[in-house]
N, CA and C atoms as an extended XYZ file, in Angstrom:
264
Properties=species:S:1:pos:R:3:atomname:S:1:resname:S:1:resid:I:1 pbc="F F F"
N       -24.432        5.441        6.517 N   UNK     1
C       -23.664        5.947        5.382 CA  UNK     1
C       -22.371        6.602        5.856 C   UNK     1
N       -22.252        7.187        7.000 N   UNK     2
C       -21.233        8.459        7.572 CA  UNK     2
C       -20.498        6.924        7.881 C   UNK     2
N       -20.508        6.286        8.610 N   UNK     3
C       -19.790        4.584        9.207 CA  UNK     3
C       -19.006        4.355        7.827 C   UNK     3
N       -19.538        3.934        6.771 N   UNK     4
C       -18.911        3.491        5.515 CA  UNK     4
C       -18.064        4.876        5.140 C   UNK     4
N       -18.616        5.576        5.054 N   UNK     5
C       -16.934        6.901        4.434 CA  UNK     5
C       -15.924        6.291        5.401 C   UNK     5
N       -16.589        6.408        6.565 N   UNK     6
C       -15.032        7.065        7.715 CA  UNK     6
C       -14.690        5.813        7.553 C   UNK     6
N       -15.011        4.938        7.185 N   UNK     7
C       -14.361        2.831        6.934 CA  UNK     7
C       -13.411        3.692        5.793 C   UNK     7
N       -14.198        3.806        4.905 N   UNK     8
C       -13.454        3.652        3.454 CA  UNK     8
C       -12.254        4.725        3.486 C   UNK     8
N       -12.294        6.104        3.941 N   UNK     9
C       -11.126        6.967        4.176 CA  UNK     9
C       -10.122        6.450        5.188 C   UNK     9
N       -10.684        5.870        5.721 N   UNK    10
C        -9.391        5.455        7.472 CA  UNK    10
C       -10.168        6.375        8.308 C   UNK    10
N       -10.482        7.013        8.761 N   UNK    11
C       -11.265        8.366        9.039 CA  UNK    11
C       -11.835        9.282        8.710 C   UNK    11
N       -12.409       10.074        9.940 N   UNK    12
C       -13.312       11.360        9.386 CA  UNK    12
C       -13.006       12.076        7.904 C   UNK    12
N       -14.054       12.214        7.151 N   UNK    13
C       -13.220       13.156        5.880 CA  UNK    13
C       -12.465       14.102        6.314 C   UNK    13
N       -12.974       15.107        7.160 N   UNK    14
C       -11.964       15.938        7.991 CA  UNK    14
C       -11.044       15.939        8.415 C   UNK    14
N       -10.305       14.729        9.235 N   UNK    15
C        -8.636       14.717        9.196 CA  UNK    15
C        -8.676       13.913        8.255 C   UNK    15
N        -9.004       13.406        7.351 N   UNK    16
C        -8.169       12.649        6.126 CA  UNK    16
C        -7.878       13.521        5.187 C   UNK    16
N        -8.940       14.814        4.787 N   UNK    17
C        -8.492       16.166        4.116 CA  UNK    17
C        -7.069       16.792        4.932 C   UNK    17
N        -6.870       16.627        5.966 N   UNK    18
C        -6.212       17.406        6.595 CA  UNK    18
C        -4.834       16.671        6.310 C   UNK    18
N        -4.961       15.511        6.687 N   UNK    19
C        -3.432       14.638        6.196 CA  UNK    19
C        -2.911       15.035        5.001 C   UNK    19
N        -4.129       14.439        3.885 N   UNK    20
C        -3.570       15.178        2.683 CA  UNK    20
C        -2.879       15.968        2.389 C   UNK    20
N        -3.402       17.215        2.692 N   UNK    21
C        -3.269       18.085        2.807 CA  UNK    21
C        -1.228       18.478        3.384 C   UNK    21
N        -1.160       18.158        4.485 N   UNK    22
C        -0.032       18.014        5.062 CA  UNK    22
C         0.932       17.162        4.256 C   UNK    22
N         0.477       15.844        3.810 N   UNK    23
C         1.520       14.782        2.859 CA  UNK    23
C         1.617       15.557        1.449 C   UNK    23
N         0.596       16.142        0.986 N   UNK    24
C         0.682       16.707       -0.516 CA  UNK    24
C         1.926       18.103        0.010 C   UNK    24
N         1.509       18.675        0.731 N   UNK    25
C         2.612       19.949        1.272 CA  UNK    25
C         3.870       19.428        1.163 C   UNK    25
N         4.143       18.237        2.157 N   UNK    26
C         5.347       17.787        2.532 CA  UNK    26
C         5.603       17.389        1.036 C   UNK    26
N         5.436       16.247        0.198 N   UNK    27
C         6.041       16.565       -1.004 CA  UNK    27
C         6.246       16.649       -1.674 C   UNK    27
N         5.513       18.247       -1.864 N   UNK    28
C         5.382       19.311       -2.834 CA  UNK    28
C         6.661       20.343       -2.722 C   UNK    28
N         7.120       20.084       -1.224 N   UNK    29
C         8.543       20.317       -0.455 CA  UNK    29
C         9.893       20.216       -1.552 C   UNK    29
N         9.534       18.648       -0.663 N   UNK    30
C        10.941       18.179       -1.024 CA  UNK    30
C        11.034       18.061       -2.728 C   UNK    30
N         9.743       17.916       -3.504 N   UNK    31
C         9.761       18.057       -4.711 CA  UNK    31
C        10.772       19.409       -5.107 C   UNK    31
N        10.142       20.463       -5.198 N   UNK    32
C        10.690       21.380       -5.184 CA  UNK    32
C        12.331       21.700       -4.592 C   UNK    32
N        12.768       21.564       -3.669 N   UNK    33
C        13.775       21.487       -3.310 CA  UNK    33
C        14.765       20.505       -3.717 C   UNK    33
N        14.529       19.258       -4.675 N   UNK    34
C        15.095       18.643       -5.791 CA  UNK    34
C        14.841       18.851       -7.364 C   UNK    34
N        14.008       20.051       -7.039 N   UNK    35
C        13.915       20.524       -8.697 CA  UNK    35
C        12.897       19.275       -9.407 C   UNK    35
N        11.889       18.712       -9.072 N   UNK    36
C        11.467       17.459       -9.677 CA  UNK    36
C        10.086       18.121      -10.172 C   UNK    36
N         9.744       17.381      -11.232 N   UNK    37
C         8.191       17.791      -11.504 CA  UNK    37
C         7.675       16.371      -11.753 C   UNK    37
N         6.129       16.850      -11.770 N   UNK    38
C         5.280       15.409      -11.468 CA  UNK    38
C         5.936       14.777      -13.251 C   UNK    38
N         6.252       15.552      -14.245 N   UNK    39
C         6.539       15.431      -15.838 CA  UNK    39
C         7.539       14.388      -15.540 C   UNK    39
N         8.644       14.817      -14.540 N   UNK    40
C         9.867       14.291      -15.160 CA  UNK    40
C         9.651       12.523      -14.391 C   UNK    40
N         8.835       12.185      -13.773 N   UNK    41
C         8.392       11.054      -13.237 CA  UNK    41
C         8.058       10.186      -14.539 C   UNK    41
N         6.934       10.821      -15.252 N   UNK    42
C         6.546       10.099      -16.899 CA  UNK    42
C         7.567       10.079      -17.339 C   UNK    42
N         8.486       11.077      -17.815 N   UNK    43
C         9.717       11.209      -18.879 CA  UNK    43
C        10.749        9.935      -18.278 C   UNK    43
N        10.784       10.089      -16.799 N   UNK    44
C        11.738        9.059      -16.450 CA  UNK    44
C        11.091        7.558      -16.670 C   UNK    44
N         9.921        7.378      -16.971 N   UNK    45
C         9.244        6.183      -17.020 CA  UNK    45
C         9.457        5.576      -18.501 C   UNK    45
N         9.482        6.680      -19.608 N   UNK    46
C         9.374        6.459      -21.071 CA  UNK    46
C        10.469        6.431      -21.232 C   UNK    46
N        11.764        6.996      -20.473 N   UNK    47
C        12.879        6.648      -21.080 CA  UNK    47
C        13.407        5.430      -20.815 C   UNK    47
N        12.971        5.192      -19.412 N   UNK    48
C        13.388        3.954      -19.022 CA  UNK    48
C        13.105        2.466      -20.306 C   UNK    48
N        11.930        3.073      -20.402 N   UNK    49
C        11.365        1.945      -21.199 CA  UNK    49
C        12.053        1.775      -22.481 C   UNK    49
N        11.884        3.185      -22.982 N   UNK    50
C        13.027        3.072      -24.589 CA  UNK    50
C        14.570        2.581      -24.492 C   UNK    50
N        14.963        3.096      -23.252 N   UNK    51
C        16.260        2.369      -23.181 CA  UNK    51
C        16.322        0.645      -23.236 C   UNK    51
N        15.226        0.413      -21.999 N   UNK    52
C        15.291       -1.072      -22.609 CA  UNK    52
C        14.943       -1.935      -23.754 C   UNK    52
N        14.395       -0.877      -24.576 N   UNK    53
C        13.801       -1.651      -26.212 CA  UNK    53
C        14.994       -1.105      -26.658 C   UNK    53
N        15.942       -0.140      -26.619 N   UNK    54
C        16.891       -0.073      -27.411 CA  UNK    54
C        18.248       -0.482      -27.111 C   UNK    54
N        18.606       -0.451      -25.770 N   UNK    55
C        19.928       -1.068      -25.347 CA  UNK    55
C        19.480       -2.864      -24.734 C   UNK    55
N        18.510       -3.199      -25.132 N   UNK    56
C        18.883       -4.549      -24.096 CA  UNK    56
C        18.429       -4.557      -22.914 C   UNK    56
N        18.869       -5.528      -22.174 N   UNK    57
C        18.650       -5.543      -20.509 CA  UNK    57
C        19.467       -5.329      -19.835 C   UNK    57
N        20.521       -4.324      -20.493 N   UNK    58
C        22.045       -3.267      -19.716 CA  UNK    58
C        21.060       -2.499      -19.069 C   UNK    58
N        19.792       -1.939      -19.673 N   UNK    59
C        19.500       -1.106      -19.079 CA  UNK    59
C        18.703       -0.989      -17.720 C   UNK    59
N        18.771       -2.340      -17.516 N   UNK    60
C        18.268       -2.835      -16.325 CA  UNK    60
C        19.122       -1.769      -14.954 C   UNK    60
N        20.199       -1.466      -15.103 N   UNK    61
C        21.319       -0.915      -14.041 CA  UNK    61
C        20.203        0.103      -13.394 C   UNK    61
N        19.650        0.937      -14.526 N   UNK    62
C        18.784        2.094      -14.268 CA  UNK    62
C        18.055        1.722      -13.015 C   UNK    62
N        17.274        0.489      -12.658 N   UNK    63
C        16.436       -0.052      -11.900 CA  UNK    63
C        16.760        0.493      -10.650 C   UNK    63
N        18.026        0.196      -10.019 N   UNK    64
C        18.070        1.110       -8.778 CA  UNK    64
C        17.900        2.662       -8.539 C   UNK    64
N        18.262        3.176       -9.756 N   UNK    65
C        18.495        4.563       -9.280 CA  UNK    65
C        16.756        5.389      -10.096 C   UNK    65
N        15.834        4.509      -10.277 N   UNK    66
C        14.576        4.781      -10.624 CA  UNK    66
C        13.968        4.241       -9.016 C   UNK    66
N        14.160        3.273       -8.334 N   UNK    67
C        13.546        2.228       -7.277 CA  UNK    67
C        14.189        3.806       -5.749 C   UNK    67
N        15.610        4.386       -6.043 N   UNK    68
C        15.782        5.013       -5.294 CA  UNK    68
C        14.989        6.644       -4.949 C   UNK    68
N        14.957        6.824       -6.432 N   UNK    69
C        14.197        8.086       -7.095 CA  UNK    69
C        13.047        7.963       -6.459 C   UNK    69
N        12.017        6.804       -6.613 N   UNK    70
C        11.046        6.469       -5.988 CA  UNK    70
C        10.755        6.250       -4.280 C   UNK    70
N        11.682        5.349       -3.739 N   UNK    71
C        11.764        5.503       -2.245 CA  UNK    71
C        11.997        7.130       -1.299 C   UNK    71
N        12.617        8.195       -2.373 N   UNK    72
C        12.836        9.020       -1.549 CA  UNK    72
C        11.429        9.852       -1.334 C   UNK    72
N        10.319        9.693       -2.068 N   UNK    73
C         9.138       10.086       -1.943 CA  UNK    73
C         8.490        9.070       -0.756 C   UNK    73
N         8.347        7.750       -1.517 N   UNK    74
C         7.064        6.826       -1.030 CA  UNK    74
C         7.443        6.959        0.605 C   UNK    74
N         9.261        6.403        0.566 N   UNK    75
C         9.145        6.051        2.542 CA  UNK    75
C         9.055        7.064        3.170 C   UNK    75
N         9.135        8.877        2.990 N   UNK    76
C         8.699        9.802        3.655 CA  UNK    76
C         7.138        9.860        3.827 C   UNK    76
N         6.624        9.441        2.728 N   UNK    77
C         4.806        9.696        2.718 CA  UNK    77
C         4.529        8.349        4.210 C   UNK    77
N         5.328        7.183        3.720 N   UNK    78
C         4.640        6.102        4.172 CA  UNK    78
C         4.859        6.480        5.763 C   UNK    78
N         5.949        7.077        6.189 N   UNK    79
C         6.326        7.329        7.605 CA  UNK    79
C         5.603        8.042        8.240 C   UNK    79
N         4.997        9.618        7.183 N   UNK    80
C         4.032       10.447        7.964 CA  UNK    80
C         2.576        9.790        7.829 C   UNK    80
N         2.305        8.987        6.730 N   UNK    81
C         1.334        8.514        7.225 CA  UNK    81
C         0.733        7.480        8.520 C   UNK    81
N         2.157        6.524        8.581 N   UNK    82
C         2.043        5.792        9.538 CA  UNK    82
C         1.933        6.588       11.033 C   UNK    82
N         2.516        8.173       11.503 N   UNK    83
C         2.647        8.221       12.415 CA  UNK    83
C         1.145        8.977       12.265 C   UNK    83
N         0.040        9.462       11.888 N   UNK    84
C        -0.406        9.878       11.574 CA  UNK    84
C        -1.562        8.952       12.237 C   UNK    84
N        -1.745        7.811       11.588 N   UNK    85
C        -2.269        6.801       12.055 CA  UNK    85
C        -2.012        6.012       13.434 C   UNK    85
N        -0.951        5.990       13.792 N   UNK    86
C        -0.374        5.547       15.382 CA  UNK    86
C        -1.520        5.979       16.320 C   UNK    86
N        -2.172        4.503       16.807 N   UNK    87
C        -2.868        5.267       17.683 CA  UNK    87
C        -2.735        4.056       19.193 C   UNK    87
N        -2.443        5.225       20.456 N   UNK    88
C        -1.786        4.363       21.683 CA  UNK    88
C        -3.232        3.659       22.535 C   UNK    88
């Protein structure tokens, strides 16, 4: 049973709590230090959407600067996780 967790987490629950732990910190960071809340992620999702039922597919432009909004989270998580995982 202990074989199947540590499969299914990547590892021990113990450093996988601990990563967490560290990736939720990290950004909970940079969140904060851009003024962002987990809200304005939905709000930016529903507006997106109303814009495109109401302007057309102009509002497509939005796409990058939602795709950028998004990368500045995911490729920091994805980096500490990857080094996290690096194993020589």
């Amino acid at each position: 049973m202990s074989d199947q967790v540590n499969r299914f987490l990547g590892d021990s629950p113990a450093r996988t709590l601990v990563k967490l732990i560290v990736a939720s910190l990290i950004v909970g960071f940079v969140m904060k230090v851009f003024g962002w809340q987990p809200w304005d992620l939905i709000e930016g999702i529903r507006h997106f959407i109303l814009d495109i039922w109401r302007s057309g597919f102009a509002a497509l432009g939005k796409f990058g600067d939602y795709m950028l909004l998004g990368a500045s989270i995911v490729i920091p998580l994805f980096i500490i996780l990857r080094v996290f995982n690096y194993r020589r």
